[in-house]
C-alpha positions in Angstrom: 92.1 88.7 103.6 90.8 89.7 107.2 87.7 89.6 108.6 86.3 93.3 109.2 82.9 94.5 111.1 81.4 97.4 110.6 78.2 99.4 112.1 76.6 102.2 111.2 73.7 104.6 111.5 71.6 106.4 108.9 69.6 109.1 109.6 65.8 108.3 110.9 64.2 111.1 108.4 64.7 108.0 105.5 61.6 106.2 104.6 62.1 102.5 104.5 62.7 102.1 100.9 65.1 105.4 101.1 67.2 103.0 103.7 66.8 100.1 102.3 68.4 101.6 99.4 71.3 103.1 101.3 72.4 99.8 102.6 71.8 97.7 99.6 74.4 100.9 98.0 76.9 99.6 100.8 76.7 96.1 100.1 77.4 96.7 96.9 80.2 98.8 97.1 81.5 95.9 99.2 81.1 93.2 96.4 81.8 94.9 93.6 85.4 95.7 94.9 86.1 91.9 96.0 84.9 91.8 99.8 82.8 88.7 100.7 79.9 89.6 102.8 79.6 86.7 105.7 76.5 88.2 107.5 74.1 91.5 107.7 71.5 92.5 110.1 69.3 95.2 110.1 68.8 96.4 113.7 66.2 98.7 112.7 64.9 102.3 114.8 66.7 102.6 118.2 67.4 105.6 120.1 70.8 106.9 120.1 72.8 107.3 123.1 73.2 111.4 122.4 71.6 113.3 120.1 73.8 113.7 116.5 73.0 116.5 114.5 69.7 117.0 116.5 68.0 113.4 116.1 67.2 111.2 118.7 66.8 107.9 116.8 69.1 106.4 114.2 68.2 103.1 111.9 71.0 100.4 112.7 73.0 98.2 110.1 76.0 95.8 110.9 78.1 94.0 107.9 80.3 91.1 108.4 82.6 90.7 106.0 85.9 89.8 104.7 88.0 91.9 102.7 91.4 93.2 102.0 92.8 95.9 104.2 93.1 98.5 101.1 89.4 98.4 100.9 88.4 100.1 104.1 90.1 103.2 103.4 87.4 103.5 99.9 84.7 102.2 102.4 85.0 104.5 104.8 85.5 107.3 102.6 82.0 106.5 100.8 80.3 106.7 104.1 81.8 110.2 104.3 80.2 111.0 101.5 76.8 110.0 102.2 74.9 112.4 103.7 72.5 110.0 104.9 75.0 108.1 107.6 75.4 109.6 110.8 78.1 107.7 112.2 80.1 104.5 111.4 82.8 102.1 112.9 84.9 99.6 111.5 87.3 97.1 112.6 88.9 94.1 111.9 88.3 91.2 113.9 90.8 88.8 115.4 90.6 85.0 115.8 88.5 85.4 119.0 86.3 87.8 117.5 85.2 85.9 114.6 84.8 82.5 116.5 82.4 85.0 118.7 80.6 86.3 115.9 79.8 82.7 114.4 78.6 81.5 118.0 76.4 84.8 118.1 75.0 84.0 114.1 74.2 80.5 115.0 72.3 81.5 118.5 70.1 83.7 116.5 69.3 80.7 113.7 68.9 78.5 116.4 66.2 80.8 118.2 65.0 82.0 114.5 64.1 78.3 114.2 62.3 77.8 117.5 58.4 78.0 117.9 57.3 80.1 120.6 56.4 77.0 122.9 59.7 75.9 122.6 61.3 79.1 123.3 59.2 79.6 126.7 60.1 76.1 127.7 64.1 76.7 127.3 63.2 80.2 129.1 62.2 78.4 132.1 
């Protein structure tokens, strides 16, 4: 099994349950054919760098995952079939990549964890 990333962006016309929806149909599709999902984060609303298909503003997702390689050939074929993503990128991650990624995952618990007063003291 490797260890895969993958980004993409649905269209901003979704409401948030619509979205919600569309990345819980992902995730699923990911599990139910054998891929063990190691982190998710929802980005949310951000402007795009260029306009695709005439919006300006795209809603964010990112799966981390681990999966055999035959599976991103389905993945990325149901993402071509849902209307609803504007764009997507995978790729699999080497060593250095994944001892990144679970540095990145624990800075964001750590600073999840932190009250504001501590986070303005470690600021300064």
């Amino acid at each position: 099994m490797n260890y895969y990333e993958t980004v993409f962006i649905l269209t901003p016309v979704l409401s948030d349950d619509q979205m919600k929806e569309a990345v819980a149909k992902f995730r699923d599709f990911l599990t139910q054919n054998g891929a063990e999902i190691i982190n998710e984060e929802l980005w949310g609303l951000r402007k795009l760098a260029y306009p695709i298909e005439k919006k300006g503003t795209g809603f964010y997702c990112l799966f981390e995952f681990k999966a055999e390689p035959d599976l991103i050939k389905k993945y990325e074929t149901a993402y071509r079939r849902d209307e609803r993503v504007l764009r997507f990128l995978t790729f699999r991650l080497d060593k250095y990549a994944v001892e990144y990624a679970q540095k990145r995952r624990e800075r964001r618990a750590k600073k999840a964890s932190e009250t504001p007063a501590e986070a303005v003291a470690a600021a300064e």
